[in-house]
C-alpha positions in Angstrom: 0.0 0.0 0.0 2.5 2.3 1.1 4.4 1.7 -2.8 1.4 2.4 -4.3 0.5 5.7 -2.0 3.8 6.7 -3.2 3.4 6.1 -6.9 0.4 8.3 -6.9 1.9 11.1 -5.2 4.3 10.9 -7.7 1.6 11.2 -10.9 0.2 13.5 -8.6 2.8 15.9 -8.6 3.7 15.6 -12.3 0.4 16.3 -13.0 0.8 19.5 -10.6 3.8 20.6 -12.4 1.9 20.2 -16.2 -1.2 22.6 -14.9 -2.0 24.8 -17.7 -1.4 28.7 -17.3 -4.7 30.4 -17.2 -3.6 33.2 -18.7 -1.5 32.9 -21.6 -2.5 29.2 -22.1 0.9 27.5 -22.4 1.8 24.1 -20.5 4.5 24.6 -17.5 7.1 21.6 -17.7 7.9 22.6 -14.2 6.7 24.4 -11.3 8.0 24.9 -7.6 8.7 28.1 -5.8 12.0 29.2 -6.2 13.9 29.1 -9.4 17.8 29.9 -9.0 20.0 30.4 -12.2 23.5 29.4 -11.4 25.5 27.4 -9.0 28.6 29.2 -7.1 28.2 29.8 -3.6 25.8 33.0 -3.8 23.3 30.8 -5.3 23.6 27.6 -3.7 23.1 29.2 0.0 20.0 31.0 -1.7 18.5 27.6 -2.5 19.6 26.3 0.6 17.7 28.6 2.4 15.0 28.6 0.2 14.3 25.1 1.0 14.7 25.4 4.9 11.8 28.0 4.7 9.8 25.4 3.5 9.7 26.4 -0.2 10.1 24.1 -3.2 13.2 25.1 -5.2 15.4 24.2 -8.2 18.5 25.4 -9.1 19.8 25.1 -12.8 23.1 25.6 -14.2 24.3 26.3 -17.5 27.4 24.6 -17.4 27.8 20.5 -17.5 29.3 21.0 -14.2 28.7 22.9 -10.8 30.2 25.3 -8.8 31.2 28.4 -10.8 34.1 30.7 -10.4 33.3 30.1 -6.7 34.9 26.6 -7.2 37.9 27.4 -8.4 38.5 30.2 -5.6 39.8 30.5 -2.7 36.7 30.2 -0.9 37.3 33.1 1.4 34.7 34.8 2.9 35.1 38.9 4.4 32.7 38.2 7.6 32.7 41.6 9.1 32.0 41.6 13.2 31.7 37.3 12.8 31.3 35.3 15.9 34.7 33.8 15.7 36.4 37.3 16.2 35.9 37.3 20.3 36.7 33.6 20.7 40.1 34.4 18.6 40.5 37.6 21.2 40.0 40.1 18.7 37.2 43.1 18.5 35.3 44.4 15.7 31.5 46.0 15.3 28.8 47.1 13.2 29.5 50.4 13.6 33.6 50.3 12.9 32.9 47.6 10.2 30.1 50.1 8.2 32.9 52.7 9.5 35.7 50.8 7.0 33.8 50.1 4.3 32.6 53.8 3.7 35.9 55.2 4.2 37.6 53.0 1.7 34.7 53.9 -1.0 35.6 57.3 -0.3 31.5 58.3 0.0 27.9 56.4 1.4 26.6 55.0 -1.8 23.3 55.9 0.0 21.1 52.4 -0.8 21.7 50.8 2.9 22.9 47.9 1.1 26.5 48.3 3.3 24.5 48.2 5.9 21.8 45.2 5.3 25.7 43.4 4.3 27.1 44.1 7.4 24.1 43.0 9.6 23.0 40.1 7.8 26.5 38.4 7.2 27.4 36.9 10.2 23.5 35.8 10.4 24.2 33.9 6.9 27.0 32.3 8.5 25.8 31.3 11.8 22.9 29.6 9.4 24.9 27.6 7.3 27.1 26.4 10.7 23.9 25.2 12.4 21.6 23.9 9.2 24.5 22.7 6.8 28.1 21.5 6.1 29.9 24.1 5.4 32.4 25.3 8.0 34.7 28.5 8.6 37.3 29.5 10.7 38.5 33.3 11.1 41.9 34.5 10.1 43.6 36.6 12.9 46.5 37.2 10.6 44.9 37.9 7.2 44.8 41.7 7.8 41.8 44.0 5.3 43.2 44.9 2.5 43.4 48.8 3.9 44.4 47.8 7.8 45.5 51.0 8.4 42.4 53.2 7.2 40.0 54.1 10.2 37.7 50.7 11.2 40.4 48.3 9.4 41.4 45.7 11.3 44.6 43.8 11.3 42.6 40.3 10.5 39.6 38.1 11.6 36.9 39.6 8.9 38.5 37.1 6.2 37.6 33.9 6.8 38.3 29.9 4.9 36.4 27.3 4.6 37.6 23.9 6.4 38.6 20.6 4.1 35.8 18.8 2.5 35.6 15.2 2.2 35.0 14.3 -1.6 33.7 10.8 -0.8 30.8 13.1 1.1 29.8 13.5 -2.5 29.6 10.0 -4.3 29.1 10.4 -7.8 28.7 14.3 -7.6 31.9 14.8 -6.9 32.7 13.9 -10.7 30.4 17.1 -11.4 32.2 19.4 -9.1 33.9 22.2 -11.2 37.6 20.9 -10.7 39.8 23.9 -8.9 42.2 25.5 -11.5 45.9 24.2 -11.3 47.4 27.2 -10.0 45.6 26.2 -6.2 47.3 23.2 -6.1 50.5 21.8 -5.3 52.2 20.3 -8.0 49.1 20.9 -10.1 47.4 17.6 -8.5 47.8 18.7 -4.5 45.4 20.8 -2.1 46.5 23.5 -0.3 44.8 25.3 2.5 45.4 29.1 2.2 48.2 29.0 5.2 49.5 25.9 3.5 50.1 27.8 0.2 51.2 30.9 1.9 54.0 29.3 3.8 55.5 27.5 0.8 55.1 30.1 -1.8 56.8 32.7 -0.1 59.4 30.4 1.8 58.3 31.0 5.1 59.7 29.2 8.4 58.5 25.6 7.8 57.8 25.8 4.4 59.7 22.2 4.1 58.0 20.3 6.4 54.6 21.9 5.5 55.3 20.6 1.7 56.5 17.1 3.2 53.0 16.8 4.8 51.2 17.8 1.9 52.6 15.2 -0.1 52.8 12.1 2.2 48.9 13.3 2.6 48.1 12.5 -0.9 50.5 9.8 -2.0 49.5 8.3 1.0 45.7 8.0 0.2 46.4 4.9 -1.6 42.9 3.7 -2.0 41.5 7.2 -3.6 45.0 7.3 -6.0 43.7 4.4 -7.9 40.3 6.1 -8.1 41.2 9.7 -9.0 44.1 11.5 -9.5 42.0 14.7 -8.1 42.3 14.9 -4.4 40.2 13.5 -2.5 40.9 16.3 0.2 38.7 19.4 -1.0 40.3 22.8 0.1 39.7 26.5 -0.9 36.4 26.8 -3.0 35.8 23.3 -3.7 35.4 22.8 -0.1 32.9 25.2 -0.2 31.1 24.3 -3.0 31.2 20.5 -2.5 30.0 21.6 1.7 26.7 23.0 -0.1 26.2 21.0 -2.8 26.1 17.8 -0.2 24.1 19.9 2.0 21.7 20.0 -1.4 22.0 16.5 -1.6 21.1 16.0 2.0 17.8 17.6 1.6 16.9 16.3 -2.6 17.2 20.2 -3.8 17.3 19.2 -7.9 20.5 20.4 -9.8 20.1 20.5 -13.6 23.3 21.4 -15.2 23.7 22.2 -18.9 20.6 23.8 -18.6 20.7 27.8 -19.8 18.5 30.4 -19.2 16.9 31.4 -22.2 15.0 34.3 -20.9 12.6 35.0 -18.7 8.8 34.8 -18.2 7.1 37.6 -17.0 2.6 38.5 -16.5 1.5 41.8 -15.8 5.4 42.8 -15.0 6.1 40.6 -12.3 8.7 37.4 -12.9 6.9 34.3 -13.0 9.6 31.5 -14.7 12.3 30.9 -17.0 12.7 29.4 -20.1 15.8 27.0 -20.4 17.6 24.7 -22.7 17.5 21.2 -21.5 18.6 18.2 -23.5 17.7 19.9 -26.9 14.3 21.0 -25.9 13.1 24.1 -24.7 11.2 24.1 -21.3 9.3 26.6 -19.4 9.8 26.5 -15.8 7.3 28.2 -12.9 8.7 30.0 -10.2 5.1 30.6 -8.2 7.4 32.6 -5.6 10.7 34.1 -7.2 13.6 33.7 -9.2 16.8 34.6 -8.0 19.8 35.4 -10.6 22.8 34.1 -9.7 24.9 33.7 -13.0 28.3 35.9 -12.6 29.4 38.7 -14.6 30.1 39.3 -17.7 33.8 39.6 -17.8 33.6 36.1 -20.6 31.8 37.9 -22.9 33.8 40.4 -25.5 31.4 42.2 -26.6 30.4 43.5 -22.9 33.5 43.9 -22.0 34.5 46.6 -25.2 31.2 48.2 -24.4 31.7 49.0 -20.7 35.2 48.5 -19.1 38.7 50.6 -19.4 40.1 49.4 -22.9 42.3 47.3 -23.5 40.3 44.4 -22.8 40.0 40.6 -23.8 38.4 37.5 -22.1 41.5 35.6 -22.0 42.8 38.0 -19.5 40.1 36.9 -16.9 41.2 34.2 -14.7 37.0 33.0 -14.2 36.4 30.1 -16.2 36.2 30.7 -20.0 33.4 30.5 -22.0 30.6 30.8 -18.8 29.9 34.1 -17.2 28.8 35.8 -20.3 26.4 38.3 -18.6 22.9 36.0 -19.3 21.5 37.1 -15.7 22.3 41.1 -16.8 21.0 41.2 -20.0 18.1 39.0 -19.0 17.4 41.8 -16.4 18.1 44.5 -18.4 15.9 43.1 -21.0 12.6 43.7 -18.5 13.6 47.0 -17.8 15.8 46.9 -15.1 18.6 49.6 -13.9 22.6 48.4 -14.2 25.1 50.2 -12.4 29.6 50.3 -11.5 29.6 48.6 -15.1 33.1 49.8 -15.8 34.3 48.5 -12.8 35.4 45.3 -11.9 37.4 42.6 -9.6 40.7 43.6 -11.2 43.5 41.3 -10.6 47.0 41.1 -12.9 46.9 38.2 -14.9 49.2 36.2 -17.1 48.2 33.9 -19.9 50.3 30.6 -20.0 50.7 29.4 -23.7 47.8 27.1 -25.1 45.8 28.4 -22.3 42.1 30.3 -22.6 42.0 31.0 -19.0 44.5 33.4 -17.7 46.6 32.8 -14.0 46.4 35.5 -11.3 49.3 36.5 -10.2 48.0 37.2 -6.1 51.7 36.5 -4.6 54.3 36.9 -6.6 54.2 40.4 -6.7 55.1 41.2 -3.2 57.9 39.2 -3.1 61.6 40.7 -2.8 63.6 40.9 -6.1 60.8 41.9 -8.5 58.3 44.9 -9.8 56.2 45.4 -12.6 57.1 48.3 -15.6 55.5 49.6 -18.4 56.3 50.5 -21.6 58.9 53.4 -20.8 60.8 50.9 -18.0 59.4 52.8 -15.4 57.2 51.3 -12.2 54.1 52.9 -11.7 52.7 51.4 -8.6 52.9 49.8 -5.3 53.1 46.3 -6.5 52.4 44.4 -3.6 49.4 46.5 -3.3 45.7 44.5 -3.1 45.1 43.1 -6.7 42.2 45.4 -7.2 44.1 48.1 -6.9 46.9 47.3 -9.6 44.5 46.6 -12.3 43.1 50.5 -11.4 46.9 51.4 -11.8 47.5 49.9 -14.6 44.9 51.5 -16.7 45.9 54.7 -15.0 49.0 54.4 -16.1 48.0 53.2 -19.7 46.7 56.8 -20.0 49.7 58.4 -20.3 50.7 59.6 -24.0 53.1 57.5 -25.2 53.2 54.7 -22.6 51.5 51.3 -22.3 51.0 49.7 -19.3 48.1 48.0 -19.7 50.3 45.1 -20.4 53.0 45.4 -18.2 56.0 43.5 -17.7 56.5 41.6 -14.4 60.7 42.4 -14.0 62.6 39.8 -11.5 66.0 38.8 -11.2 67.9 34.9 -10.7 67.8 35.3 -7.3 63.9 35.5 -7.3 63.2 33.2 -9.9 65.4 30.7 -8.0 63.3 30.9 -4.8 60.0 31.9 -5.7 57.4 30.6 -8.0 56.1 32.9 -10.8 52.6 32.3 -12.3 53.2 28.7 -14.4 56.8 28.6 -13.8 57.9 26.7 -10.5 61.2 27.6 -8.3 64.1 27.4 -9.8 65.3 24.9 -7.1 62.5 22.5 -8.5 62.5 23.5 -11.7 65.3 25.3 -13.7 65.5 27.1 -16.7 65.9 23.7 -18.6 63.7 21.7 -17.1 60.7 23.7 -18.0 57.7 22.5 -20.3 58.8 23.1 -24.2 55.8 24.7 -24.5 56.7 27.6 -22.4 60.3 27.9 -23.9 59.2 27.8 -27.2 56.1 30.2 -27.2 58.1 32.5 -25.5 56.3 33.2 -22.4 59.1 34.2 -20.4 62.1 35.9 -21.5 65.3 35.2 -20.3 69.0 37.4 -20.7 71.7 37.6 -19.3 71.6 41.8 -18.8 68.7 44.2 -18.2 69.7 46.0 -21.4 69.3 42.9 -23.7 66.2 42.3 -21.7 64.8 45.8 -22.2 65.4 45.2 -25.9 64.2 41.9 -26.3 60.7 43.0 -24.6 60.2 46.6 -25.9 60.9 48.9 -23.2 63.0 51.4 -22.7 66.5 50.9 -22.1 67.8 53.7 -20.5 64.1 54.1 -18.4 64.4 50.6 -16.7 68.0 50.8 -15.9 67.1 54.2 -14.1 64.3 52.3 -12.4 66.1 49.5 -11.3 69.3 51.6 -10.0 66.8 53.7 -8.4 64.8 50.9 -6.6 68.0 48.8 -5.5 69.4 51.4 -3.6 66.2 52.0 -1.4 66.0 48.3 -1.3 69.3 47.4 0.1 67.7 49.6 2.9 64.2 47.9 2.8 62.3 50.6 1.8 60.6 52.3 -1.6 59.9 55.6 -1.1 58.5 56.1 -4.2 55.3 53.7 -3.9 55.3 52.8 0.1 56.0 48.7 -1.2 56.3 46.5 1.8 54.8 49.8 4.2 51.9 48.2 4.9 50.3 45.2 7.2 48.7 43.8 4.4 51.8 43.9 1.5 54.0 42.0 4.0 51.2 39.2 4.5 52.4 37.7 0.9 56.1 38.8 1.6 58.9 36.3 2.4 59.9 37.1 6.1 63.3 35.5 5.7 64.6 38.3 3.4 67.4 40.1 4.8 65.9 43.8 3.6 62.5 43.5 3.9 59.9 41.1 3.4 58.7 43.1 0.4 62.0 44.6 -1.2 65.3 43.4 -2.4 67.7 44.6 -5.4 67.7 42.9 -8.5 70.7 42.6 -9.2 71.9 38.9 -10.1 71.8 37.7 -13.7 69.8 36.2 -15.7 67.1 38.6 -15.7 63.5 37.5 -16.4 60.0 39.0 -17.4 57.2 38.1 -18.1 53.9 40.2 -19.6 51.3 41.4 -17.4 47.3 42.0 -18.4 45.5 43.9 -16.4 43.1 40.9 -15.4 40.3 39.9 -13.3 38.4 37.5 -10.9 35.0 38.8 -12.4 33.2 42.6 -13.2 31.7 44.1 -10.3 29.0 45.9 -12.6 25.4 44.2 -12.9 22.2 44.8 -12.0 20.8 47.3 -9.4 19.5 45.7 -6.5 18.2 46.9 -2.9 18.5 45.8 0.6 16.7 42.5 0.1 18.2 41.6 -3.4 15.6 42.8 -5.5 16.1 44.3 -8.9 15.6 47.4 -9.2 14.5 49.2 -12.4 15.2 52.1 -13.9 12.4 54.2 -12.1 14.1 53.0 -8.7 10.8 50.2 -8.1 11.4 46.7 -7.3 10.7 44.4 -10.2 8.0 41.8 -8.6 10.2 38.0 -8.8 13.2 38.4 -9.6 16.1 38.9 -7.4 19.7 39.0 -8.2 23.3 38.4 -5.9 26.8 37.8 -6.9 28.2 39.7 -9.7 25.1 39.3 -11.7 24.0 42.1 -9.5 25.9 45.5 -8.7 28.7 45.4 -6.3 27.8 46.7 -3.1 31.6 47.3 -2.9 31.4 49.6 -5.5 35.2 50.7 -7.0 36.4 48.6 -4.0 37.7 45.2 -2.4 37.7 45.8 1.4 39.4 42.1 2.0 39.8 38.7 1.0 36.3 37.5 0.7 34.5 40.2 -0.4 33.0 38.7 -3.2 31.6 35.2 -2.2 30.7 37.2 1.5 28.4 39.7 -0.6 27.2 37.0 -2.6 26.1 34.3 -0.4 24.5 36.9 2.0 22.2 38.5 -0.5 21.3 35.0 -1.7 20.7 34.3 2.3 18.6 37.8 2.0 16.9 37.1 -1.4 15.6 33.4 0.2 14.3 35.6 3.8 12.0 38.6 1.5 10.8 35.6 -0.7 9.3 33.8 2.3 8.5 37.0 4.4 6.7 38.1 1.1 5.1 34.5 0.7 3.6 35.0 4.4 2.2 38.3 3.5 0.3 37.0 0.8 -1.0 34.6 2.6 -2.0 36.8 5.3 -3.8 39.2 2.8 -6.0 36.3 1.2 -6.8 35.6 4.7 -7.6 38.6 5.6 -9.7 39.0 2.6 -11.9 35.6 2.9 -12.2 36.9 6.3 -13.7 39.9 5.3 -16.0 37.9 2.7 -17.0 35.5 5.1 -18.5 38.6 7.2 -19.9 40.0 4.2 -21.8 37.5 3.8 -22.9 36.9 7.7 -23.9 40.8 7.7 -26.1 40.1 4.2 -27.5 36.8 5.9 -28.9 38.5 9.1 
């Protein structure tokens, strides 16, 4: 009996999902609540939360494979005033938090969405602790990105997620967007972020740390004949594969290489999507919401010539290629609604390995000793051990002068540096010299290689006599460990990446032993920071300033609340996956109401017809 029960609910509820729409007469091949495009972390809390409010969701996902950019990330998030702070000793507010974030924008942007971030993250995070998998712990010595600006703090607000374990996952695990190369040791090894920090920059222990990295994955016998991909998930697959088995623990339905066509709208308010699923186009209901969730548009060329600093390419970007081509912004825009900070974005320096179509960040190499980025006329032109944001503003700054490029620039370092340090694809020298490197990267010439900076100047088209001055210049403030000109190495945060056992400064050291490398520079990203215009509760926002009824938006598919900014590490996935948290909270509250105003209504009817009756 109890089989049979079950069968029928089943017909039952295909039969619920086929009702016909009243009003335009067109079969739904779907229907349930809450429809969320995407799959990074922003949009997998949403559903999440979604669900534990007691709505019916489905999330769908372009891509034949989950996750996002927020899989192959660190997985950091910026948790302003988080609970973890006062265990770990430390201090920090509302009020000094709202404090640092306005002073590093320069101005109150005025929509409260600083605010509603500020006071809603540490709720989002206290959720997904108590209802889920994932897990965080606070970084006391991951300082903001501006420390010493009034309300920074010295560390605590970034935060990383704890190891996942990938059999947690079964056969999903296959589907998890596999973290980028660069994250891992070796190219098949995971790091946590205090992990890769020690080794890349040589830090005390940095010898036994790699020791226990490998014996930890050679020694997983069992998983090595299974999968050469670790079994061990750290950074942003751990957070990804934390909510995608919370997901699985309550049957939330993923479709992947399903895209958004468009979406459905009656009488102006959001009621569905179309999508592409298995060659056939389906129209889905979304009786409550949909909430965008699809990244930026920083993969698409077009968008990218139209509203960021030129020059510009896709390649530059280090998000995955091909999939955040702005589908949730134009969708939006499509209906009306208001975009905003599109020539802005997550800028980060980049450098594009031969073969490849996804660049590599370059997040530490530039605040080690023995190095500094030039431009065309051999001359620096920033603070390169400044946050990544900031050097991609730099560089197009720079590029603005007449007669100068910068935007590429040439990343400068001498043998002493390339021995010790890594460099985007190119490994230490101690485990890999100039010989031993892939053919592929000698051949293309990726990185050039001679024996004085003269010849090097020549060979990559800079100025001669303007990077000898620069380098003459810079080594004799750096055999005293400091750079007057651009304050490298001054503060808290540009000697978090530095290499404490340098004898000048963590930050600063002459070049001055042959060969003599470089390597171009593009002024890169992890994402654009433009999108749509959303308010305190994730709504979009069109152009008159009025909420669009259904459709909500987080991530970069909506506006920064950050604005021209990047207040520490984190600050993208902590925006995102709190607005998803606060999308999933006005979609129920607004639910209730409508509930509470039919009752109110048949209330009202039923007395009606009482007062008619006597």
């Amino acid at each position: 009996m109890a089989d049979i029960r079950c069968f029928s609910l089943q017909i039952l509820a295909k039969l619920r999902d086929k009702l016909m729409d009243n009003n335009n007469n067109k079969v739904w091949d779907k229907t349930v609540d809450v429809i969320v495009v995407g799959s990074g972390a922003g949009a997998l809390t949403a559903a999440l939360r979604s669900h534990d409010l007691g709505m019916r969701v489905l999330v769908v996902e372009k891509s034949d494979v989950y996750g996002g950019t927020s899989a192959i990330s660190g997985g950091g998030i910026w948790i302003p005033d988080n609970h973890q702070i006062s265990q770990l000793g430390g201090e920090d507010s509302e009020e000094k938090s709202i404090s640092y974030l306005k002073n590093i924008i320069g101005h109150d942007p005025g929509d409260g969405r600083i605010e509603a971030f500020v006071g809603n993250a540490k709720k989002m995070l206290k959720y997904l602790e108590n209802n889920t998998r994932v897990r965080y712990e606070s970084q006391p010595a991951y300082a903001d990105y501006y420390p010493e600006v009034e309300g920074g703090l010295p560390g605590y607000r970034s935060m990383d997620p704890l190891p996942f374990d990938a059999r947690e996952l079964g056969d999903e695990f296959e589907k998890l967007r596999p973290t980028t190369k660069a994250t891992l040791m070796l190219g098949r090894m995971s790091m946590d972020m205090k992990q890769a920090r020690v080794m890349l920059t040589r830090s005390p222990g940095f010898l036994p740390t790699t020791l226990k990295v490998m014996w930890r994955y050679w020694s997983d016998l069992p998983w090595r004949f299974k999968s050469s991909r670790d079994r061990l998930l750290m950074l942003g697959n751990a957070l990804v594969g934390a909510l995608r088995a919370s997901m699985m623990d309550r049957n939330i339905p993923l479709w992947l290489s399903s895209p958004m066509k468009n979406l459905i709208t009656e009488n102006d308010t959001v009621i569905g999507i179309e999508v592409e699923k298995d060659g056939k186009t389906l129209r889905l209901k979304a009786q409550k919401g949909v909430i965008l969730a699809t990244g930026g548009f920083e993969q698409n060329q077009a968008m990218r010539e139209q509203y960021l600093p030129q020059p510009s390419h896709t390649s530059w970007s280090g998000t995955p290629a091909g999939q955040n081509t702005g589908d949730g912004i134009t969708a939006g825009m499509a209906l009306g609604a208001e975009v905003a900070y599109m020539e802005h974005a997550w800028w980060a320096p980049s450098t594009l390995p031969p073969g490849e179509v996804q660049s590599q960040i370059l997040f530490v190499e530039r605040a080690l000793p023995g190095s500094m980025m030039v431009n065309s006329a051999g001359k620096r032109f920033c603070n390169e051990a400044a946050p990544y944001n900031d050097i991609g503003y730099d560089m197009y700054r720079a590029d603005q002068e007449e007669g100068v490029t910068a935007a590429p620039c040439w990343f400068v370092f001498d043998a002493r540096f390339r021995n010790r340090y890594p460099c985007g694809p190119l490994l230490p020298g101690y485990a890999a010299p100039d010989s031993r490197l892939p053919d592929h990267l000698k051949k293309d010439d990726y990185y050039f290689r001679e024996n004085t900076l003269e010849a090097l100047a020549e060979k990559i088209g800079v100025d001669k006599e303007g990077l000898l001055n620069t380098v003459r210049e810079y080594n004799a403030n750096a055999q005293k460990g400091i750079d007057p000109e651009f304050n490298k190495g001054k503060s808290l945060f540009d000697r978090y990446y530095g290499d404490p056992t340098s004898p000048s400064s963590p930050c600063n050291a002459p070049l001055e032993k042959g060969p003599f490398y470089a390597i171009k520079v593009n002024a890169g990203d992890i994402g654009t920071k433009g999108g749509l215009r959303t308010d305190v509760h994730a709504r979009v926002l069109d152009r008159q300033g009025q909420a669009i009824p259904g459709l909500y938006a987080t991530g970069n598919t909506s506006a920064s609340p950050m604005v021209q900014t990047y207040p520490g590490a984190g600050a993208t996935l902590g925006p995102a996956m709190t607005f998803g948290y606060l999308a999933a909270n006005h979609i129920k509250n607004d639910m209730q109401l409508a509930q509470a105003n039919v009752s109110v209504q048949q209330n009202n009817k039923k007395e009606s017809q009482n007062a008619v009756e006597v």
